[in-house]
C-alpha positions as CSV (number, residue, x, y, z in Angstrom):
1,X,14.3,-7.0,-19.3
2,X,14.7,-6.9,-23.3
3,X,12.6,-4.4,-25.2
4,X,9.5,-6.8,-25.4
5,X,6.9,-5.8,-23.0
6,X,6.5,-7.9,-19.6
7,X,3.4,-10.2,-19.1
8,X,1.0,-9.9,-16.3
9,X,-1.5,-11.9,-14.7
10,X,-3.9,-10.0,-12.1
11,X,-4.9,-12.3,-9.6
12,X,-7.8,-11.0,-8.2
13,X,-9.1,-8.8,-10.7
14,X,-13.0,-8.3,-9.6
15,X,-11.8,-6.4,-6.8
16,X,-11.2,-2.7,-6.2
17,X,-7.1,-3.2,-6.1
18,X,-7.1,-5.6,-9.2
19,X,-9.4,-2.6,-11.2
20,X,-7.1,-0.6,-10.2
21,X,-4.4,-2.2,-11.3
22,X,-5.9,-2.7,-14.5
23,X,-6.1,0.9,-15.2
24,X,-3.1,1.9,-14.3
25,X,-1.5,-1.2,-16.6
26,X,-3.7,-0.8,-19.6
27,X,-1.2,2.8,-20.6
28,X,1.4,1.2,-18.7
29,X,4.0,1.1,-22.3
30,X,6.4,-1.9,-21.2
31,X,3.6,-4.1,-20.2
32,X,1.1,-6.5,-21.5
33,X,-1.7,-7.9,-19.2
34,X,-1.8,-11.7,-20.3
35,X,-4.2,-12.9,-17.3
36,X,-7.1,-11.7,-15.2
37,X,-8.4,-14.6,-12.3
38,X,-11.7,-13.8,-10.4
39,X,-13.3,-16.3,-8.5
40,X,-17.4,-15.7,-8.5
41,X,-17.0,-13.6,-11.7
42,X,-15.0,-16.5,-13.8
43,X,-16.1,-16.3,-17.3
44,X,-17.0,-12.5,-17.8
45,X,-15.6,-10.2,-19.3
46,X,-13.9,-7.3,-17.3
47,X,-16.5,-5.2,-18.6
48,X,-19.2,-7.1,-17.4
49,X,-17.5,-6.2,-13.9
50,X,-16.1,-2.9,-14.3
51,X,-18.0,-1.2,-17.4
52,X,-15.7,1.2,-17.2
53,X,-12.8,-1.2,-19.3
54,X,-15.6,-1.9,-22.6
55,X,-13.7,0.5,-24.9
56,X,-10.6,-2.1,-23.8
57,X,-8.9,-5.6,-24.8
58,X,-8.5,-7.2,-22.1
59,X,-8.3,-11.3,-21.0
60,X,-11.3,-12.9,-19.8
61,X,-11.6,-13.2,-16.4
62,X,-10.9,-17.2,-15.9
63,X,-9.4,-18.6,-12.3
64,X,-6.2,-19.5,-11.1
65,X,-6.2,-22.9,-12.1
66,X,-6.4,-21.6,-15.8
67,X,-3.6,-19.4,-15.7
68,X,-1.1,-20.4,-18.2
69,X,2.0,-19.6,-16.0
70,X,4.4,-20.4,-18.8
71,X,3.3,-17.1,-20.3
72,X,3.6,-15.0,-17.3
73,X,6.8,-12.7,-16.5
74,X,5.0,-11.5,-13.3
75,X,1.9,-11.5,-11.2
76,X,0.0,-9.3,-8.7
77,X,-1.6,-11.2,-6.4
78,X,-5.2,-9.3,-4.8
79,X,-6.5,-11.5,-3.0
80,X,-8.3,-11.7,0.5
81,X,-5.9,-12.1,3.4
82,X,-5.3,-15.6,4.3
83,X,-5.9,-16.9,0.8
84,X,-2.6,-15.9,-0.2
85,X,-0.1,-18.2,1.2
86,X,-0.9,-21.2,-0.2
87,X,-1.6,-19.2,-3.8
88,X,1.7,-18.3,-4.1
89,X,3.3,-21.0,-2.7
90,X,1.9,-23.2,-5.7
91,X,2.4,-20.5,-8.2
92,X,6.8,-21.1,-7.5
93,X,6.3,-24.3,-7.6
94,X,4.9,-24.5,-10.9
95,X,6.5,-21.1,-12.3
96,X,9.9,-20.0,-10.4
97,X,10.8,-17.9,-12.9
98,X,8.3,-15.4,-12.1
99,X,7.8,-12.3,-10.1
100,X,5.1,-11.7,-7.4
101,X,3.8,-8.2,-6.0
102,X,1.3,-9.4,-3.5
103,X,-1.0,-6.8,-2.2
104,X,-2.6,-8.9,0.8
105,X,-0.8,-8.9,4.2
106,X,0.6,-12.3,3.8
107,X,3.8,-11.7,3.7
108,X,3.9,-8.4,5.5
109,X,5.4,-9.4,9.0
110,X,8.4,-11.0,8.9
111,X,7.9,-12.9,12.2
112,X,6.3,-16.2,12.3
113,X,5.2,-15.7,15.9
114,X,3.8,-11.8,15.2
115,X,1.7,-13.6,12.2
116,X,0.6,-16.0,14.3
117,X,-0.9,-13.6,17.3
118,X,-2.2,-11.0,14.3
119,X,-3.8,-13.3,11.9
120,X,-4.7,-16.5,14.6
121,X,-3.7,-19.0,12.6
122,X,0.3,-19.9,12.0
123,X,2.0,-19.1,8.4
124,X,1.7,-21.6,5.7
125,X,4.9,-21.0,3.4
126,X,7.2,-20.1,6.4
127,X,9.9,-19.9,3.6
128,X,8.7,-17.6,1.8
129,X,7.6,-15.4,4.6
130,X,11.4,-15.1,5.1
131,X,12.5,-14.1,1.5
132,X,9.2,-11.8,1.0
133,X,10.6,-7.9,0.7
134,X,8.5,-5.3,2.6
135,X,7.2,-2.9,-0.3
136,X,7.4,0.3,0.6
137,X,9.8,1.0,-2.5
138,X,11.0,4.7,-0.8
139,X,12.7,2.7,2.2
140,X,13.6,-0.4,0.7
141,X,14.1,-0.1,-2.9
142,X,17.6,-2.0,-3.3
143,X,16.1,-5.1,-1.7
144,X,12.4,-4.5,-4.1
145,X,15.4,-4.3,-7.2
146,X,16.3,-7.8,-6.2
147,X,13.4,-9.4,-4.7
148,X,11.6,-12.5,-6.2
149,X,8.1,-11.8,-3.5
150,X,7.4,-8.2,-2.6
151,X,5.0,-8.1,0.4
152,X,3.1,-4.6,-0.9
153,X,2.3,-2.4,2.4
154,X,-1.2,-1.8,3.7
155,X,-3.1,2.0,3.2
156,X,-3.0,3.0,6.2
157,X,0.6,2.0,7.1
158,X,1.8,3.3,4.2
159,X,0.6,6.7,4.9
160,X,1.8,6.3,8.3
161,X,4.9,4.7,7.8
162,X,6.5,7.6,5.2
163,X,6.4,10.7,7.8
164,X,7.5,8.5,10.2
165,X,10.3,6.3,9.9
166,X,12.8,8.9,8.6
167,X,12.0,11.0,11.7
168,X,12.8,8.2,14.2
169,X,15.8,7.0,11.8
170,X,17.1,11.0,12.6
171,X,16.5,10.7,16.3
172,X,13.9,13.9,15.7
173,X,11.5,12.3,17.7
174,X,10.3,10.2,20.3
175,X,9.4,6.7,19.2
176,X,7.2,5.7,22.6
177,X,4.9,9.1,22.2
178,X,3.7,8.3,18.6
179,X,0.0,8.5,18.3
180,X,-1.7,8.0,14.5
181,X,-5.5,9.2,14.4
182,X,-6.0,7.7,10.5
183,X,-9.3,8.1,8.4
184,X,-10.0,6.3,5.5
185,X,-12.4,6.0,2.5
186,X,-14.9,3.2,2.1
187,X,-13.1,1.8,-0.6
188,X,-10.1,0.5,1.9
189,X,-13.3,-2.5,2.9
190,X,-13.1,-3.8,-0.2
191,X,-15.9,-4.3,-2.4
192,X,-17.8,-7.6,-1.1
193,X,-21.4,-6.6,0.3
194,X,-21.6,-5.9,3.7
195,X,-24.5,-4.3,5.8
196,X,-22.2,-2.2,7.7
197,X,-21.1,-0.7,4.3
198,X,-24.5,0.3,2.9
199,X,-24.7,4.0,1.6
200,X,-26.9,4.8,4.4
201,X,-24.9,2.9,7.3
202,X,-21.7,5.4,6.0
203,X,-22.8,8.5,4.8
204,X,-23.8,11.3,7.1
205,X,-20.7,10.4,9.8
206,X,-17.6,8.8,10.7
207,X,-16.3,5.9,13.2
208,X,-13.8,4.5,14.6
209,X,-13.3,0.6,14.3
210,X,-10.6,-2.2,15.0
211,X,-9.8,0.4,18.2
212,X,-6.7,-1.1,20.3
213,X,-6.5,-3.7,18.1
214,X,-6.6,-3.1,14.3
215,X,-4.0,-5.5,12.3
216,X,-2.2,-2.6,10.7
217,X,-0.2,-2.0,14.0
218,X,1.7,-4.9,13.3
219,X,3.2,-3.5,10.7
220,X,3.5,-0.4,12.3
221,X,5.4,-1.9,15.0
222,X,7.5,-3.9,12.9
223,X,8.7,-1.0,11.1
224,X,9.3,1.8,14.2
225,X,11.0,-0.7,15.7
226,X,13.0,-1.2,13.0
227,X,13.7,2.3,12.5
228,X,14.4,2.7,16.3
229,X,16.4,-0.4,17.0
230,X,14.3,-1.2,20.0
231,X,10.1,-2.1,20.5
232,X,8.2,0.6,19.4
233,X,4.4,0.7,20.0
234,X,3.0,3.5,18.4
235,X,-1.1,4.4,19.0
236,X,-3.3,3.9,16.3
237,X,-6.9,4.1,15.5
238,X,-8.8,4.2,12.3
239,X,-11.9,5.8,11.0
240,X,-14.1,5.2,8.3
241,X,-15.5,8.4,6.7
242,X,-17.7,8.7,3.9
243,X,-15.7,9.5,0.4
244,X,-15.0,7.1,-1.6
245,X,-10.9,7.2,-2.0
246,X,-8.0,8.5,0.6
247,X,-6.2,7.8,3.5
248,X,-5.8,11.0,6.1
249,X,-3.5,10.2,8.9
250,X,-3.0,13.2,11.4
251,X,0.0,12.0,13.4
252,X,1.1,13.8,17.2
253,X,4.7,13.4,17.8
254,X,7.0,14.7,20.8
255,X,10.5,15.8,19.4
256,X,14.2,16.2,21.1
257,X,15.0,18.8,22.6
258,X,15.2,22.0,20.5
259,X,14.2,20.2,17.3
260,X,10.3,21.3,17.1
261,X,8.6,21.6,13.7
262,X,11.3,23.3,11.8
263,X,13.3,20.5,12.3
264,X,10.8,17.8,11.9
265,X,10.1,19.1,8.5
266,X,13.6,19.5,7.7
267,X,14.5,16.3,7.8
268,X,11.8,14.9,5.7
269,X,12.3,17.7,2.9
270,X,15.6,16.1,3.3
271,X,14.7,12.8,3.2
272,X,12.4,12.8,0.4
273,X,13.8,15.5,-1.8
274,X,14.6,13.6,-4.9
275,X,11.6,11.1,-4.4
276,X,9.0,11.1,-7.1
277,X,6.0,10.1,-5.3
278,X,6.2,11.9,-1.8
279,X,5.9,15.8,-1.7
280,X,6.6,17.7,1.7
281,X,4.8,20.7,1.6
282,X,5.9,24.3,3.3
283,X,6.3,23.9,7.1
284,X,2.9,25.0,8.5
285,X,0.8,23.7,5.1
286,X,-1.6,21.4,5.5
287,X,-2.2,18.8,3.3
288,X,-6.2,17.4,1.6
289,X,-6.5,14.2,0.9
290,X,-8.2,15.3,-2.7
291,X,-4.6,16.6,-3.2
292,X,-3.8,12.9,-4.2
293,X,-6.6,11.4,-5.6
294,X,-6.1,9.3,-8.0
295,X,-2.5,9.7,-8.2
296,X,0.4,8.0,-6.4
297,X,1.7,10.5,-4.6
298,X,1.9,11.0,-0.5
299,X,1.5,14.6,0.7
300,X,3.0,15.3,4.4
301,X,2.6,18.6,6.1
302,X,4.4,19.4,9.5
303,X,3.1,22.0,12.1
304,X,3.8,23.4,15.5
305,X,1.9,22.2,18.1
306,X,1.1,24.3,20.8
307,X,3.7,22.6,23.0
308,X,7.4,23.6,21.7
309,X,8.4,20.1,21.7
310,X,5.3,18.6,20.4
311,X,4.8,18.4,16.1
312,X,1.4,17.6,14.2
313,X,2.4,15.7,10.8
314,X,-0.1,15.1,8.7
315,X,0.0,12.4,6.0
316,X,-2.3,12.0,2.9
317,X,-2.5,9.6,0.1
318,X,-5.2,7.6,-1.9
319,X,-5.3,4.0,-0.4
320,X,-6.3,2.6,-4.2
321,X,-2.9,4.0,-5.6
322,X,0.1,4.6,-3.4
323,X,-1.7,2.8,-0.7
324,X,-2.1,-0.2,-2.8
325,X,-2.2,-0.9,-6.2
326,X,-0.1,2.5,-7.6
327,X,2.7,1.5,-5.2
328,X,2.6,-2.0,-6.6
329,X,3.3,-0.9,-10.0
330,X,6.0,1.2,-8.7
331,X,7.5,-1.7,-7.4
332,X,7.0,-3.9,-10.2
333,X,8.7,-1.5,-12.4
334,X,11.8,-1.9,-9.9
335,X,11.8,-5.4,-10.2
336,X,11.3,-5.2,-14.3
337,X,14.2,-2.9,-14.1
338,X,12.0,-0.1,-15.7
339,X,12.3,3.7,-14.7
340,X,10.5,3.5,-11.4
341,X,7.6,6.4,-12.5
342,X,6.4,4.7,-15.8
343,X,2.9,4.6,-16.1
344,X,2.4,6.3,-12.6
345,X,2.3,10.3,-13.8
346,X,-1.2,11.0,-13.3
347,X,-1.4,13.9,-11.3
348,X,-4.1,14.2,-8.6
349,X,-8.3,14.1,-9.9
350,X,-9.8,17.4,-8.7
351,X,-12.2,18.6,-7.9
């Protein structure tokens, strides 16, 4: 990119990731946000939505139809799952010189078939499916450099997928003894009403929901098994709990023989030593999930278990940021060819 800033539309603005986005962009220095689509809120102002942005110049929300693509370098696209395909699939077509970090799981699976049996229904831009790059920008940041459609991880299998991969990459562990019990805050249901989501149907407890069968394991799989070379099908189940932000994944792995934790958490201290946005704490530390808020960062901790051959890892990051939106921006600024940190150095809220 020349010195003039990049434009960007936010498609999807009205919802938690598209504010979220907006923050982050509006101090952002190489950018310019040219666009905002909502749907229902068309024709407000962001402040109407988010009072939050009033001090701010932003674009009136307007939909997608509006979008003047001509002006656009690149686009996040935050919309609902299933909406998506056909979105970007008409945004090429009329604009192939753009960018496009989508943030729904779209584009997430790279096999037709494993869309298909996830999402019921079979993929409607096939070819793009194929070219989309998988976003999680530690593991796959030469292809994100190069990519035209980045398929930006879920919150949950973000969090999961960082301890994890480089273990079963190292042979440190066992990829069919893999259990992941996540929590996550209320924010990672988005922001539509829903009964289920009422201050008094959340606060005061936790539960478990999409147990055996939660759409997150397919990337899960898709990714140990990549790592492993061979089907991997980890456990999974999440929880909502009530806070706001964070995902809190407390992972049980078995390790080879005579690796235990101190090789575990050698490996990803290792690993992740010169990454920005993932911090591996002391072996034996364990990590909070208000450690990140509001920052992009992933916090892993490795312990002993009781068992010499069996490791607890436990995995925290905010699902708004590096589980979303924060890790879009990250790989935006790949794509832009910016220094992959710019606008992403807040350090954690607290308390």
């Amino acid at each position: 990119m020349t010195d003039a800033k990049a434009r960007i539309a936010i498609l999807g603005a009205s919802g938690y990731t598209g504010s979220e986005l907006v923050r982050l962009l509006v101090r952002h220095p190489r950018v310019e946000i040219v666009a905002l689509t909502a749907d229902r809120k068309a024709g407000q102002s962001m402040a109407d939505v988010f009072p939050q942005f009033a001090p701010l110049s932003l674009p009136k929300l307007v939909t997608i139809e509006e979008v003047d693509w001509s002006n656009v370098d690149l686009a996040f696209c935050a919309l609902p799952h299933g909406t998506t395909q056909q979105v970007i699939k008409r945004t090429f077509e009329l604009a192939p010189h753009i960018k496009i970090v989508d943030l729904s799981a779209d584009f997430r699976l790279r096999d037709p078939g494993a869309y298909e049996q996830w999402y019921g229904h079979p993929h409607q831009a096939l070819e793009l499916q194929q070219e989309a790059v998988y976003g999680i920008t530690e593991l796959y940041r030469s292809d994100i450099r190069k990519a035209r459609l980045i398929a930006n991880p879920g919150c949950y299998t973000t969090t999961a997928i960082l301890p994890v991969v480089p273990l079963i990459e190292a042979g440190a562990v066992e990829p069919e003894n893999i259990v992941i019990d996540a929590k996550s805050g209320v924010t990672g249901a988005g922001r539509s009403a829903k009964e289920s989501l009422l201050f008094t149907e959340v606060s005061d407890g936790m539960h478990a929901y999409g147990v055996g069968h939660h759409r997150h394991m397919a990337e899960l799989d898709q990714e140990y098994s990549k790592a492993a070379g061979r089907s991997v099908v980890p456990s999974f189940t999440p929880h909502l709990v009530p806070m706001n932000r964070g995902i809190y994944a407390t992972i049980y792995l078995k390790t080879g023989a005579g690796v235990g934790a101190a090789g575990v958490h050698r490996v990803l201290a290792d690993f992740y030593r010169a990454e920005p946005f993932v911090h591996v704490l002391p072996l034996g530390q364990v990590p909070q999930s208000r450690f990140v808020k509001g920052s992009n960062m992933a916090f892993i901790g490795v312990i002993q278990d009781r068992a010499p051959d069996r490791v607890i890892v436990i995995s925290a990051t905010d699902n708004l940021v590096k589980g979303a939106s924060g890790q879009a921006v990250q790989n935006m600024n790949l794509v832009l060819g910016y220094p992959e940190t710019t606008g992403l150095d807040q350090i954690a809220l607290f308390p």
